[in-house]
py3Dmol code that shows the C-alpha trace and the ligand (Angstrom):
import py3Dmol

protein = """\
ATOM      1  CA  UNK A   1      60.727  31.963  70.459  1.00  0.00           C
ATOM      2  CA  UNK A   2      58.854  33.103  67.411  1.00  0.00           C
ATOM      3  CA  UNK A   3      55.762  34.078  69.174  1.00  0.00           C
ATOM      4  CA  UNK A   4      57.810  36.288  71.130  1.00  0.00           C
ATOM      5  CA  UNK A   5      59.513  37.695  68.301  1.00  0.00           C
ATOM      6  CA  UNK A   6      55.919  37.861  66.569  1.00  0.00           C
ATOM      7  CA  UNK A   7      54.586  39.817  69.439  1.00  0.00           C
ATOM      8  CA  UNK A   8      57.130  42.198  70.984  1.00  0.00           C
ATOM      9  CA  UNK A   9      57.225  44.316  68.034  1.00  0.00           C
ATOM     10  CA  UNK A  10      53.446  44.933  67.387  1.00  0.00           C
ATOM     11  CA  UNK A  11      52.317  47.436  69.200  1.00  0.00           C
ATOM     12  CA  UNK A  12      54.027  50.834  67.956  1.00  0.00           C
ATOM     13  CA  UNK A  13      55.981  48.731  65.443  1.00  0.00           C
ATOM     14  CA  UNK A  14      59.051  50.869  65.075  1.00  0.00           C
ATOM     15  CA  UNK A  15      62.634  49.722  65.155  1.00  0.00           C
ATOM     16  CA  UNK A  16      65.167  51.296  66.775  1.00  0.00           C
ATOM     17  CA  UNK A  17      68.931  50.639  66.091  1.00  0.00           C
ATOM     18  CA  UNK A  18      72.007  49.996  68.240  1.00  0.00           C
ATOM     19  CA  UNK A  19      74.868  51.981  68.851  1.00  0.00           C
ATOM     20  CA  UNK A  20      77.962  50.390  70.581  1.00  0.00           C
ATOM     21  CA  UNK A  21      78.874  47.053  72.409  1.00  0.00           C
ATOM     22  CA  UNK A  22      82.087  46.918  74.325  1.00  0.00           C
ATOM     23  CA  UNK A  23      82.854  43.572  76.139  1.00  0.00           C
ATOM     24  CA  UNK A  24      84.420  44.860  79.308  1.00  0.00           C
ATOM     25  CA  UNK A  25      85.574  42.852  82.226  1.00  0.00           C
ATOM     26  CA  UNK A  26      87.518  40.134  80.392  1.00  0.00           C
ATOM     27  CA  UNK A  27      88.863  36.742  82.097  1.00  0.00           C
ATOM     28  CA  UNK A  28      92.435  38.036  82.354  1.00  0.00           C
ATOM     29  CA  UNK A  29      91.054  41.514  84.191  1.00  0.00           C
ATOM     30  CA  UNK A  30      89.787  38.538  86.367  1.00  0.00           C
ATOM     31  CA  UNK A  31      92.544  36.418  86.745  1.00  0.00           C
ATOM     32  CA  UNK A  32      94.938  39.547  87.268  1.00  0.00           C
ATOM     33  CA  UNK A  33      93.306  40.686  90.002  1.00  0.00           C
ATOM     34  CA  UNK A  34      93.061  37.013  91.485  1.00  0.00           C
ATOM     35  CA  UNK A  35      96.933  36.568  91.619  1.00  0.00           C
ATOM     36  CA  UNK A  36      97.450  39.393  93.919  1.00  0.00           C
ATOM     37  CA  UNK A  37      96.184  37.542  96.661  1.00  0.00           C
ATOM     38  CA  UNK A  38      95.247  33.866  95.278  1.00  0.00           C
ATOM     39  CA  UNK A  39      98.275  31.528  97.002  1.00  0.00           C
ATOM     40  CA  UNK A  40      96.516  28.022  97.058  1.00  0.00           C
ATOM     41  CA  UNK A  41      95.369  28.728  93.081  1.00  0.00           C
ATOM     42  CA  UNK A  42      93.083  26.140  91.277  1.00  0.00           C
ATOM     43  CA  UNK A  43      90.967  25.663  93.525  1.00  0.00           C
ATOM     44  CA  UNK A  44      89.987  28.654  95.025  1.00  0.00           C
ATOM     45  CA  UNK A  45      89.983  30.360  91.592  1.00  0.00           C
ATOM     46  CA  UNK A  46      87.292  27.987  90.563  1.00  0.00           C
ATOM     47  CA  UNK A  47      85.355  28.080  93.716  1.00  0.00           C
ATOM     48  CA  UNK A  48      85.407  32.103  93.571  1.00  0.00           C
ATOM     49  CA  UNK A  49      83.739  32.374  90.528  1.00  0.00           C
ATOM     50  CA  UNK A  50      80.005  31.809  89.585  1.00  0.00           C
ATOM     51  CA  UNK A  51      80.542  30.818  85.347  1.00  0.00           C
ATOM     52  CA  UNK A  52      78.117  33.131  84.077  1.00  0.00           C
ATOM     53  CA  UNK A  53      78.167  36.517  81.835  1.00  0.00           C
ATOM     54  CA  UNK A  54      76.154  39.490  82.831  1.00  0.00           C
ATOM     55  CA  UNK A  55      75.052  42.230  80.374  1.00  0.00           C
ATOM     56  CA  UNK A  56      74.547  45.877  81.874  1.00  0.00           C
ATOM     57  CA  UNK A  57      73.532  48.261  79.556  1.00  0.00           C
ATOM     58  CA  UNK A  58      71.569  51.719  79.281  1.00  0.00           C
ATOM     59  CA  UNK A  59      68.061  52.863  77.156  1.00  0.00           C
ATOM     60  CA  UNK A  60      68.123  55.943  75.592  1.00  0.00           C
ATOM     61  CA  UNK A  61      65.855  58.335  73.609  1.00  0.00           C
ATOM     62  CA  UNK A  62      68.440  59.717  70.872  1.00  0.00           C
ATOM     63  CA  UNK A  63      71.342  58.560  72.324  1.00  0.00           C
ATOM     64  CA  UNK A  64      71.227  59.449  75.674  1.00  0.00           C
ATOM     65  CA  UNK A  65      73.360  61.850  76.883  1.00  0.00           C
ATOM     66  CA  UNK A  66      73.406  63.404  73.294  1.00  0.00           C
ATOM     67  CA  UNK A  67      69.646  63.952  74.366  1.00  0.00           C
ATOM     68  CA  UNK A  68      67.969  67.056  73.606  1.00  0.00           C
ATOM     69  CA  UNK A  69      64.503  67.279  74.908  1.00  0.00           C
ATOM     70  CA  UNK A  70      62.741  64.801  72.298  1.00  0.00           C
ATOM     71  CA  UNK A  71      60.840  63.572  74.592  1.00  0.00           C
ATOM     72  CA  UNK A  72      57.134  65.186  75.092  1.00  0.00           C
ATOM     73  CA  UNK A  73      57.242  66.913  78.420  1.00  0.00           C
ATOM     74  CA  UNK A  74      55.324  65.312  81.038  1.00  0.00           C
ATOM     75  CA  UNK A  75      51.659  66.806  82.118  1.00  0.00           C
ATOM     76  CA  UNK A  76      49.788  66.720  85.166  1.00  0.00           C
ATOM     77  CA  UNK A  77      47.215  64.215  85.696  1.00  0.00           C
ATOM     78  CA  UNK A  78      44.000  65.755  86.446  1.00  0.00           C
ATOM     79  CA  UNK A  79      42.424  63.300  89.131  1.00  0.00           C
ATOM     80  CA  UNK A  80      39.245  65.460  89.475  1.00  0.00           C
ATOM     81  CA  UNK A  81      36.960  63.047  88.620  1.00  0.00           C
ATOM     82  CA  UNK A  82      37.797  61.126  91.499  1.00  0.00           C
ATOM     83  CA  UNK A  83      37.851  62.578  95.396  1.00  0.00           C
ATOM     84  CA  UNK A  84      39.738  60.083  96.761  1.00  0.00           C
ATOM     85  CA  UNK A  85      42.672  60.297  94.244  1.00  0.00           C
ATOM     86  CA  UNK A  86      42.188  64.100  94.139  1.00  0.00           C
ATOM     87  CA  UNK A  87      43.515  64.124  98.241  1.00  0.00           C
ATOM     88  CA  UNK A  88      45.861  61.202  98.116  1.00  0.00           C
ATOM     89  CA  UNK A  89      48.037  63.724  96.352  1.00  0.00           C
ATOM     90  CA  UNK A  90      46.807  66.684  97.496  1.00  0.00           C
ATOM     91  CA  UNK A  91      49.496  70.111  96.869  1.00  0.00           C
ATOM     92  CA  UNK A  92      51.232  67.957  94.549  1.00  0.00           C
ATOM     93  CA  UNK A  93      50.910  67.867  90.841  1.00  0.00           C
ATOM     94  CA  UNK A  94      51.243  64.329  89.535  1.00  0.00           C
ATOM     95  CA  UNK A  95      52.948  64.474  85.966  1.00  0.00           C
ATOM     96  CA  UNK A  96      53.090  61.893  83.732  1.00  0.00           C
ATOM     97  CA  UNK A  97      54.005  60.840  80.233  1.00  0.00           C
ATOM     98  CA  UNK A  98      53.785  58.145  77.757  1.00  0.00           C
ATOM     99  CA  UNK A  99      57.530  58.354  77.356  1.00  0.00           C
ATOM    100  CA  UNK A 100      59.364  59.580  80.647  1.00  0.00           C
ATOM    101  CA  UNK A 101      63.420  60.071  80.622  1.00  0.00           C
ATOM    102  CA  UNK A 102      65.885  61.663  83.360  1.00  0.00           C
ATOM    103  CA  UNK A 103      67.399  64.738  82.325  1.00  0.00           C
ATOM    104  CA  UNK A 104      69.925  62.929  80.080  1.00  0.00           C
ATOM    105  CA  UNK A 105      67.204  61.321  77.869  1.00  0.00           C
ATOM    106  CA  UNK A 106      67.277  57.752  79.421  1.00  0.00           C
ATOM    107  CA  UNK A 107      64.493  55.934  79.645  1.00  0.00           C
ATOM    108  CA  UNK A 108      62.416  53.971  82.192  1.00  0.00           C
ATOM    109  CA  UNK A 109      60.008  51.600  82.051  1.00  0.00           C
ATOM    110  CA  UNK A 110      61.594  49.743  79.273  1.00  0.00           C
ATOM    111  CA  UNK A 111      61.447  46.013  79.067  1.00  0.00           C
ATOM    112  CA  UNK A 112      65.262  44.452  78.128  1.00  0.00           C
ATOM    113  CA  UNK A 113      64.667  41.160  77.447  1.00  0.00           C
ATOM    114  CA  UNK A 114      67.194  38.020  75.175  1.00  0.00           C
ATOM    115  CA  UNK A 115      65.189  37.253  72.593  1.00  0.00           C
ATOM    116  CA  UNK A 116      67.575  34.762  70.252  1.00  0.00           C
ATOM    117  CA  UNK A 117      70.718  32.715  71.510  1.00  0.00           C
ATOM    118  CA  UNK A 118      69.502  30.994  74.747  1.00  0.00           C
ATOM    119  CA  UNK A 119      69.624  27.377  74.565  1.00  0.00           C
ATOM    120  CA  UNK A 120      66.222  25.178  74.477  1.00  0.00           C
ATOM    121  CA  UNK A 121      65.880  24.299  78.437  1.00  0.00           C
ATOM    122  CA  UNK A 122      62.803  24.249  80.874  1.00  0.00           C
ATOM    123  CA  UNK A 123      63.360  27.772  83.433  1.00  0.00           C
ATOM    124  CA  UNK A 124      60.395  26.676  86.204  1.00  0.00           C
ATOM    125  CA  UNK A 125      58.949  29.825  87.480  1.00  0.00           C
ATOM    126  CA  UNK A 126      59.950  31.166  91.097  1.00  0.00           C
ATOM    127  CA  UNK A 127      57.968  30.788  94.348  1.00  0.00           C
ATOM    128  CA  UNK A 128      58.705  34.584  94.691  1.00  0.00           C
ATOM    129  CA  UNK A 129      55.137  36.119  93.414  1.00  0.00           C
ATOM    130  CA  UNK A 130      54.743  39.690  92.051  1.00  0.00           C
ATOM    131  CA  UNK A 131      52.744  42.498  92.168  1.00  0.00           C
ATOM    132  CA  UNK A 132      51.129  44.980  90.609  1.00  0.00           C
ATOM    133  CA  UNK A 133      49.786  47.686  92.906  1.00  0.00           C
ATOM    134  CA  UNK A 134      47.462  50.501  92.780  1.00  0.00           C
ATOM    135  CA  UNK A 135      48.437  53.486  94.930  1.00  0.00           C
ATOM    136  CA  UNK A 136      47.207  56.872  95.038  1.00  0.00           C
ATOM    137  CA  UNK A 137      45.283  56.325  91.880  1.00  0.00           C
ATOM    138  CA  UNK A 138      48.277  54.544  89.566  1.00  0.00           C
ATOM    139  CA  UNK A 139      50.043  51.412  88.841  1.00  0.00           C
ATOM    140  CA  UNK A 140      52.848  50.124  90.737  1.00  0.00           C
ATOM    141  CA  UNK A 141      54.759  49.373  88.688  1.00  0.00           C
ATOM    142  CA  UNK A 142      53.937  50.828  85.104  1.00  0.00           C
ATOM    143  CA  UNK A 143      55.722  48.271  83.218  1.00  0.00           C
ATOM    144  CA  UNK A 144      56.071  44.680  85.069  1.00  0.00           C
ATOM    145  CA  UNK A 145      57.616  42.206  83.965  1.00  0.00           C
ATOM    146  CA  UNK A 146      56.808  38.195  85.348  1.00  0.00           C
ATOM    147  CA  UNK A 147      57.761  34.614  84.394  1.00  0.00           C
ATOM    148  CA  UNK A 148      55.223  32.298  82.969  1.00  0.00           C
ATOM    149  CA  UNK A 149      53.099  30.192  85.764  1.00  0.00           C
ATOM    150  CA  UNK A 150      54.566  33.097  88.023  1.00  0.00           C
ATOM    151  CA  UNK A 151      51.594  34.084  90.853  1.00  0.00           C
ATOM    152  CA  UNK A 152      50.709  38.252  89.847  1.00  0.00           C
ATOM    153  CA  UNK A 153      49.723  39.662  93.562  1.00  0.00           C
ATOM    154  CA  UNK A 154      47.351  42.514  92.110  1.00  0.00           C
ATOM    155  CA  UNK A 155      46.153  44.778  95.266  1.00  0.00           C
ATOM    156  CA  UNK A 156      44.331  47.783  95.570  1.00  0.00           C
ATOM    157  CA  UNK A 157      45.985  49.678  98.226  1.00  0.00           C
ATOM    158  CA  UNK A 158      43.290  52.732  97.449  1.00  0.00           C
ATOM    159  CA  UNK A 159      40.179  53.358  99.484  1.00  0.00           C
ATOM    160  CA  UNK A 160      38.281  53.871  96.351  1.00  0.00           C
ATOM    161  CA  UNK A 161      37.386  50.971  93.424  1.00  0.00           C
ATOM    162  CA  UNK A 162      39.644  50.298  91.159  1.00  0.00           C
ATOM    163  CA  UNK A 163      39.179  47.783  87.921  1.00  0.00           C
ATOM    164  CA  UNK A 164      41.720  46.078  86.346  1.00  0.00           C
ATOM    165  CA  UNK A 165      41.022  45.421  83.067  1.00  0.00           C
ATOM    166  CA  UNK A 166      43.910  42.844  81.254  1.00  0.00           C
ATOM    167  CA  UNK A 167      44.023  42.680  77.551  1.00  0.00           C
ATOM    168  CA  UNK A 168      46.357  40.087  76.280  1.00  0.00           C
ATOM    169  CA  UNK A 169      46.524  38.497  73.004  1.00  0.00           C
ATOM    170  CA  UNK A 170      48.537  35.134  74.023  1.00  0.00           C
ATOM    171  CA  UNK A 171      47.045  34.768  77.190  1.00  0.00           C
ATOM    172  CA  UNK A 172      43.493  35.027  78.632  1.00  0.00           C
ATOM    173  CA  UNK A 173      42.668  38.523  79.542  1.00  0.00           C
ATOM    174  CA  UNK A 174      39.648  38.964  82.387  1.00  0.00           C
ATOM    175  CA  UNK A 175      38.357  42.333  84.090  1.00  0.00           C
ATOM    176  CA  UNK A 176      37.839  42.472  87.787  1.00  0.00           C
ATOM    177  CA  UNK A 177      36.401  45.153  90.457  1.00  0.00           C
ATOM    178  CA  UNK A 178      38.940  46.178  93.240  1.00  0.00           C
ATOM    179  CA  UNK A 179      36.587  48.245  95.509  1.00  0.00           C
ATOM    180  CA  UNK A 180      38.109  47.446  98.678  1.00  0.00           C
ATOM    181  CA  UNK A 181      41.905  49.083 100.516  1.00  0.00           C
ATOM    182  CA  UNK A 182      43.911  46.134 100.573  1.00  0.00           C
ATOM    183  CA  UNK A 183      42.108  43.603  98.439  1.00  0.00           C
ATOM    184  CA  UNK A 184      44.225  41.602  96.569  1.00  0.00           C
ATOM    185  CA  UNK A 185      43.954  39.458  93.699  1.00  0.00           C
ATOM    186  CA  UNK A 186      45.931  36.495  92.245  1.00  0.00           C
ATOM    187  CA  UNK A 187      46.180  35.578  88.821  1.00  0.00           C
ATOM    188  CA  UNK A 188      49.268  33.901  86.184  1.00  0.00           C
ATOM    189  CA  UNK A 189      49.774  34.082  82.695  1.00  0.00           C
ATOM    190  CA  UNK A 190      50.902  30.647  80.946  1.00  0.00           C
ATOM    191  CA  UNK A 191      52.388  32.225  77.769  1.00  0.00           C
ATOM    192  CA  UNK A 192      55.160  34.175  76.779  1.00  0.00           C
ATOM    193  CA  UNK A 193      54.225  37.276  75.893  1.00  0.00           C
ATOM    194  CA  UNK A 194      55.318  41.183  75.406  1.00  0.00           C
ATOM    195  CA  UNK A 195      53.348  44.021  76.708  1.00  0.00           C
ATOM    196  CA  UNK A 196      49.723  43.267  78.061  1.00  0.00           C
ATOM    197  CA  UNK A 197      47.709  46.034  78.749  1.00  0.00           C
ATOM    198  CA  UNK A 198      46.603  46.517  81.925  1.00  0.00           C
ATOM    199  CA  UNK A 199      43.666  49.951  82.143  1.00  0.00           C
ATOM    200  CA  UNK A 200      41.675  51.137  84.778  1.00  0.00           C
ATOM    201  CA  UNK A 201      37.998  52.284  83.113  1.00  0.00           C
ATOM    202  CA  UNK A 202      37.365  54.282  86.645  1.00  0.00           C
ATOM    203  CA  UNK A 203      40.403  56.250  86.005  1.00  0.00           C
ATOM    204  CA  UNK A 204      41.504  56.723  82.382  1.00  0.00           C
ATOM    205  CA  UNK A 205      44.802  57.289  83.105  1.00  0.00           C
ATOM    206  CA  UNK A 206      45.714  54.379  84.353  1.00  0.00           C
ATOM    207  CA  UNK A 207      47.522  52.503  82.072  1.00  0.00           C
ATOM    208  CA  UNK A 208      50.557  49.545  82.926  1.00  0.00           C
ATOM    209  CA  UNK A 209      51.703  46.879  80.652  1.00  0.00           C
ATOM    210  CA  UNK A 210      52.777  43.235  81.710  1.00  0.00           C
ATOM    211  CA  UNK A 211      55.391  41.352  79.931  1.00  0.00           C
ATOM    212  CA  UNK A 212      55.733  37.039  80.998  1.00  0.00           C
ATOM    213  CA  UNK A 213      58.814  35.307  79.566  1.00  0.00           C
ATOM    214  CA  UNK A 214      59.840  31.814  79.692  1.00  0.00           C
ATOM    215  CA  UNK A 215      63.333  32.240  80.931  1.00  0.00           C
ATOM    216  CA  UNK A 216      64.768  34.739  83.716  1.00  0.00           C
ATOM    217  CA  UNK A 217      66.996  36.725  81.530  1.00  0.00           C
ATOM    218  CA  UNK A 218      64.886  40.016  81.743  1.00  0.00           C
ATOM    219  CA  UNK A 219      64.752  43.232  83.600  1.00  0.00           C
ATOM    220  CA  UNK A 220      62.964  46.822  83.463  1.00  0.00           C
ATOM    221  CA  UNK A 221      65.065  49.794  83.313  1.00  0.00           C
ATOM    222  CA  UNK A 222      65.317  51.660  86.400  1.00  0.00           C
ATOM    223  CA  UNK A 223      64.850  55.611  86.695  1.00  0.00           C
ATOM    224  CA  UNK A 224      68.283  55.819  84.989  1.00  0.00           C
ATOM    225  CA  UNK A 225      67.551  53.811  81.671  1.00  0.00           C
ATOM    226  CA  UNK A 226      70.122  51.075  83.623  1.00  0.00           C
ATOM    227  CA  UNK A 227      69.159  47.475  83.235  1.00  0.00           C
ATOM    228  CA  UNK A 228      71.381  44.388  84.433  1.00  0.00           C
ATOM    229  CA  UNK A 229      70.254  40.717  83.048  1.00  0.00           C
ATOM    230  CA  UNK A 230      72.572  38.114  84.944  1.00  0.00           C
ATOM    231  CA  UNK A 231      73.368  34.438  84.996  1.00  0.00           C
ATOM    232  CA  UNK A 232      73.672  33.760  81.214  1.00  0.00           C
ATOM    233  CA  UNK A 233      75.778  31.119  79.373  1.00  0.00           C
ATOM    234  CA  UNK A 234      78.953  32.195  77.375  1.00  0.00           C
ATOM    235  CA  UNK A 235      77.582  32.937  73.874  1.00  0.00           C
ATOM    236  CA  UNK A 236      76.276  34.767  71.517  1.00  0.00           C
ATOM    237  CA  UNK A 237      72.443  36.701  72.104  1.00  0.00           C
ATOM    238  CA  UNK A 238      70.051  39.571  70.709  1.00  0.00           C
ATOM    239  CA  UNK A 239      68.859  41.859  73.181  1.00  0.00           C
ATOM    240  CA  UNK A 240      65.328  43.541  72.290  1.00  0.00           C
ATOM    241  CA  UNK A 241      64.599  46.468  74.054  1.00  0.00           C
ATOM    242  CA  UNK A 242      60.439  47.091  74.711  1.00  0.00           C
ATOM    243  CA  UNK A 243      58.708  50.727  75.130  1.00  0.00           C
ATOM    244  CA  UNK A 244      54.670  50.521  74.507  1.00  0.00           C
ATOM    245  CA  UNK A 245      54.524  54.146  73.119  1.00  0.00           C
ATOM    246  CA  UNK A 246      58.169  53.450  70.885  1.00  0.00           C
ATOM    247  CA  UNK A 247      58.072  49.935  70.158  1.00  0.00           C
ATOM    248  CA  UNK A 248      61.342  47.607  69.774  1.00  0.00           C
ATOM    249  CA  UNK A 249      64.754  48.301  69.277  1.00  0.00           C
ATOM    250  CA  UNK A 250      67.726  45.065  69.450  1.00  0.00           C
ATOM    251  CA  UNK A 251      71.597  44.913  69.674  1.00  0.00           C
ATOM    252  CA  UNK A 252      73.962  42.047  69.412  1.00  0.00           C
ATOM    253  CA  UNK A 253      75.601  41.274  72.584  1.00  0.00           C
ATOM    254  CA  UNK A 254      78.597  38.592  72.845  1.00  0.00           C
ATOM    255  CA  UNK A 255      78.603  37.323  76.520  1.00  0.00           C
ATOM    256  CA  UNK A 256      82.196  35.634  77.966  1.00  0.00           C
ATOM    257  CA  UNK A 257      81.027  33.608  81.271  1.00  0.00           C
ATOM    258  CA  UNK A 258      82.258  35.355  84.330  1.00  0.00           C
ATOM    259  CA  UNK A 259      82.669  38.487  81.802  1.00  0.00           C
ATOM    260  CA  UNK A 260      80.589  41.597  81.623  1.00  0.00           C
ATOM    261  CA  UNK A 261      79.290  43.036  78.328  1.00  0.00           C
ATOM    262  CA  UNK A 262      77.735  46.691  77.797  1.00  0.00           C
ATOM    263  CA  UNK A 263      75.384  47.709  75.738  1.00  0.00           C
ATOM    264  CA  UNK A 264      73.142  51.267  74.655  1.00  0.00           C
ATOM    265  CA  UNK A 265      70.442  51.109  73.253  1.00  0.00           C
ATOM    266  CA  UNK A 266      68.307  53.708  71.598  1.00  0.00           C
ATOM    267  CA  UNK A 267      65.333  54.726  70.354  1.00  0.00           C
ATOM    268  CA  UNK A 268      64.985  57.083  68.029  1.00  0.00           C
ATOM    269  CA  UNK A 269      61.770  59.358  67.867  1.00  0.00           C
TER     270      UNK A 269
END
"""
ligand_1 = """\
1
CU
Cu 41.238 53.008 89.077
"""
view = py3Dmol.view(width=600, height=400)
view.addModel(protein, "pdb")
view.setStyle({"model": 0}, {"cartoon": {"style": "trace"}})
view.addModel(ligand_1, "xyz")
view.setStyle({"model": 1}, {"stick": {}})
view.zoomTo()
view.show()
């Protein structure tokens, strides 16, 4: 854990702070709404429930809905240097941002991740792969985030050359030429690690990070700053939220198993 630790704040640096926690769906909201219809009790009660805690929570720039247009508004992309990207959006205006919120200042793109609490045990990485595209001249998703040993599809769905150039600091990095429409690419990373840089030198705006953990209890927030990490063991964790332009920011979270804890958190510009 204390590479992780080491490495997730680095880049940026800046720590935000957490506002609220509210453990919400306790065991006897469960157990009321079981009696209503539970007749043959014990053992259907057990069999109904999977014994794990879930936390949901929100990112926010500034507290979210308290939000009043921090964030740097987003500019178009000028793909001129390249035809091919120039007509895959052609009469649209591709915007983009470093930091991009919804109306309401919440944030995407934000890796939500436990980083103290979970219990020493081996988490062997999925058969599921992953990828990282390249469409209409950008990344696929901007922020990815992949187990250790995990297979990383990368595939150029352009008809134009990409490169994919992979800086990592805990992991080996390597640089190769896409120049193909449907090429594809696979490659793992071994070590945990927090925001690998992933640049396109054809196309300077094309920037995605990749974060690998050793455990499953991750996600990226969606659109709507939302994030959902499931499965986890009654206890006690810190959550680190990770931006690459506003570095970390953690919260406490107490999880009951079969129980549902919330959590905001927020960065502060
Ligand atoms: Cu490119």
């Amino acid at each position: 854990m204390s590479r992780m630790q080491a490495s997730s704040g680095a880049p940026g640096g800046r720590a935000g702070r957490w506002i609220s926690q509210a453990v919400l769906a306790s065991m006897a909201v469960a157990l009321a709404a079981y009696s209503t219809f539970t007749i043959s009790g014990a053992v259907l009660l057990a069999g109904a429930h999977d014994e794990s805690g879930t936390i949901r929570g929100r990112v926010s720039l500034s507290g979210g809905v308290r939000f009043a247009g921090e964030a740097p508004a987003p500019q178009p992309i000028d793909m001129a240097a390249d035809d091919y990207c120039l007509s895959a959006h052609e009469g649209e205006a591709v915007l983009d941002s470093p930091v991009l919120t919804d109306e309401n200042g919440f944030l995407r793109d934000v890796v939500v991740y436990v980083k103290e609490g979970l219990a020493d045990g081996e988490h062997p990485a999925p058969e599921a792969t992953e990828l990282l595209d390249q469409e209409g001249c950008l990344y696929a998703p901007k922020a990815l985030a992949v187990r250790a040993g995990q297979t990383l599809v990368i595939r150029n769905n352009d008809a134009t050359l990409h490169n994919v150039n992979v800086t990592a600091r805990e992991n080996r990095g390597f640089n190769i030429g896409q120049p193909i429409k449907g090429i594809e690419a696979k490659r793992s990373f071994d070590a945990p690690e927090i925001g690998i840089e992933v640049a396109c030198d054809i196309h300077g705006w094309m920037h995605a990070t990749i974060s690998v953990f050793d455990h499953p209890f991750f996600d990226v927030t969606r659109p709507d700053g939302g994030f959902t990490i499931e499965g986890l063991p009654a206890g006690d964790y810190v959550i680190e939220a990770w931006h690459p332009a506003l570095g970390a920011a953690e919260a406490p979270v107490t999880v009951s198993a079969t129980g549902s804890a919330e959590v905001e958190l927020v960065f502060e510009p």
